[in-house]
N, C-alpha and C positions, 0 to 999 in steps of 0.2 A: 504493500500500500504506500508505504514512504517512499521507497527506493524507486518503482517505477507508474504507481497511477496520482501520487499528489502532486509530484513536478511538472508533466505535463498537460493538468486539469488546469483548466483555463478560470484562475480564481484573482481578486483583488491583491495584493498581499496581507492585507488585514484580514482579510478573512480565511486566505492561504495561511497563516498563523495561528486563526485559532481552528483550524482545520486539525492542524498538525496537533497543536495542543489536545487536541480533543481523540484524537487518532491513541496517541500513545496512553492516554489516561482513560479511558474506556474501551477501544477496540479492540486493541493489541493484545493485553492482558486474557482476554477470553479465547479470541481469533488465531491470534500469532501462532498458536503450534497449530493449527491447521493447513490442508489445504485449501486452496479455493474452492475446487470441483466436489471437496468433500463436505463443505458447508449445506446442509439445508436446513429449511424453514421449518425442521423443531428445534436444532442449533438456534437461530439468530429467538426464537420464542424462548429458551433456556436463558440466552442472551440477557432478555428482557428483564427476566424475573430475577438474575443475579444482579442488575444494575438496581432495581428494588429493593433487594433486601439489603443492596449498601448503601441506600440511601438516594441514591439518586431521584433528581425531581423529574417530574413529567414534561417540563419542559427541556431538560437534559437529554431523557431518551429520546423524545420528539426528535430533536435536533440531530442527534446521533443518527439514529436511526433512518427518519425522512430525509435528509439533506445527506449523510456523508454516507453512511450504507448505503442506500441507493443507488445514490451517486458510480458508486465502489463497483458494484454487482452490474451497472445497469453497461459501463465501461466494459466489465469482463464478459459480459454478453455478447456483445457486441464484437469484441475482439476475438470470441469463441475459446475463450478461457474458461467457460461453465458452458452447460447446459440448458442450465434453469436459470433464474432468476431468485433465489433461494428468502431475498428481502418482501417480495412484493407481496401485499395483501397480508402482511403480517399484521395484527392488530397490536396497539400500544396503549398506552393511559392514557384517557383520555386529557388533556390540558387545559383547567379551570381559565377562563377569559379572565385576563389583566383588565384591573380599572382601571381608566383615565382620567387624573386629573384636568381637569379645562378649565383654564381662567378666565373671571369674569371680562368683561369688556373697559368695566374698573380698574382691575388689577392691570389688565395691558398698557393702559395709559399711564397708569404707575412705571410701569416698566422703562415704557416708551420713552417717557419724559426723562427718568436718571440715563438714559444711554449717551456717552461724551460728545457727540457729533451730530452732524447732520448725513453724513455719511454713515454710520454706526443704523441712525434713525432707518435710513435705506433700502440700507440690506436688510434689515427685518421687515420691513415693508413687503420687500420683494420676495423673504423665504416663506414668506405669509400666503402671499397671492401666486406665488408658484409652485409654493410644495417644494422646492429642489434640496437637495443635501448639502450643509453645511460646503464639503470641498466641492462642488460643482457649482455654489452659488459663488466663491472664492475666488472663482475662477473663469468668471463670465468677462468676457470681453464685450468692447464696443462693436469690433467686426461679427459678433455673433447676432445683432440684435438688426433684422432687415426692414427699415423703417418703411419699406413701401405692405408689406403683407402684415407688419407688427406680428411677423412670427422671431423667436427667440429661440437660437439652436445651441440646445447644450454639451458641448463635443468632450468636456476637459474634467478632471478632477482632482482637487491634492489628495494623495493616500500617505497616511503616517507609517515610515518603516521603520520597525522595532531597531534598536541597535545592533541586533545580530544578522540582521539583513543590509543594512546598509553598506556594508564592505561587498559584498556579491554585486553588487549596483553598480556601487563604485566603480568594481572591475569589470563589469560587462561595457560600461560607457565607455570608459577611458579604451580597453583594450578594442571597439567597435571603431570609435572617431579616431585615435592617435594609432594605431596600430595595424586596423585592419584597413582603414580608409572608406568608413561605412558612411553615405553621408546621412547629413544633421537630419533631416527631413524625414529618411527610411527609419533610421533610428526611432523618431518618436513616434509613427507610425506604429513600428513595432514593438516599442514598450509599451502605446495606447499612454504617451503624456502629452509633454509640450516642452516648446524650444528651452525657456525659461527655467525650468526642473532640470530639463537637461543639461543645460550651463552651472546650473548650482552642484549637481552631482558630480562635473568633470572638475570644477573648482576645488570641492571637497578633496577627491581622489587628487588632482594635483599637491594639493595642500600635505596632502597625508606621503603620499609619494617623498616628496621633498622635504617631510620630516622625518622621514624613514632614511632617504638618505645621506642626512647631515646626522644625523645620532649615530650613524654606521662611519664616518668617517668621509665620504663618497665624495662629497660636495661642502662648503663652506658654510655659515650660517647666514651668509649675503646670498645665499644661490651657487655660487662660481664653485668649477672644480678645481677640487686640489692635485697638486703634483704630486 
């Protein structure tokens, strides 16, 4: 599951994260001496009921289960790694509906009014009347907004990468652009960012670069090499 269906599962990295997290601290542990082919749907129903008696909530299994087993099975189906389908039609806990707090139209105003700016004021305006996610409202340009249809195209978004991800970034950018001659444009294409992320990333990775190589002797603390 790590090794070769979560790498190339086409996920956010945040959510590529708690994928993993979630992989190794519930699947594994039951899964892992298995094989695929020999999983079935009294297995992943045993499954269930072991992740119940350890406490796990229904919203836990839900998600495990619906979203990453799935997920998992529905791959190895398809790739003819099983058979069957050994997840599907499993039944689960059911999951008690979250209450929603909603504030009054009072309290918004409240809100509204302590915010620093008129830009600040804005953006909530806008994450109001549009629904969009914090990184994609962040990240809305002037060229996205086409003033003759007043349609609004949302192409972009920040994703926060954990610190143990950030070095793999770093080097896929740097050794794309400086190394392999990938240009800027396919690149972010290909990551699914933008120019601007991308300059901050090769920045970093130079940064780190260059202090890797002045604490190793390489180069000076000016930049210059030494003799």
């Amino acid at each position: 599951m790590q090794d070769k269906w979560l790498p190339n599962h086409q996920l956010e990295p945040g959510v590529r994260r708690n994928y993993a997290g979630q992989i190794r601290k519930h699947l594994l542990p039951f899964f892992g001496p298995m094989k695929m082919r020999d999983i079935m749907p009294e297995h992943v129903r045993q499954w269930i009921t072991e992740m119940k008696s350890r406490g796990a909530s229904a919203r836990t299994i839900q998600y495990c289960h619906g979203s990453i087993l799935n997920a998992i099975f529905t791959t190895a189906l398809v790739d003819e790694v099983v058979t069957i389908h050994p997840s599907h039609g499993v039944k689960r806990p059911p999951v008690p509906d979250k209450p929603r707090r909603i504030i009054t139209a009072a309290q918004f105003d409240r809100l509204y009014q302590a915010l620093p700016d008129a830009d600040s004021q804005l953006l909530v305006e806008m994450d109001i009347e549009s629904r969009m996610r914090w990184g994609e409202l962040t990240e809305v340009r002037v060229r996205d907004l086409d003033f003759t249809t007043r349609i609004l195209t949302v192409s972009r978004a920040v994703v926060e990468l954990s610190p143990d991800e950030r070095p793999a970034r770093q080097r896929r950018v740097f050794v794309a652009l400086v190394l392999n001659a990938v240009p800027l444009d396919t690149l972010v294409i290909e990551l699914g960012t933008n120019r601007n992320a991308i300059y901050k990333t090769l920045f970093d990775a130079r940064r780190k670069l260059r202090a890797a190589l002045a604490a190793n002797g390489y180069i000076g603390d000016d930049g210059g090499r030494r003799s």
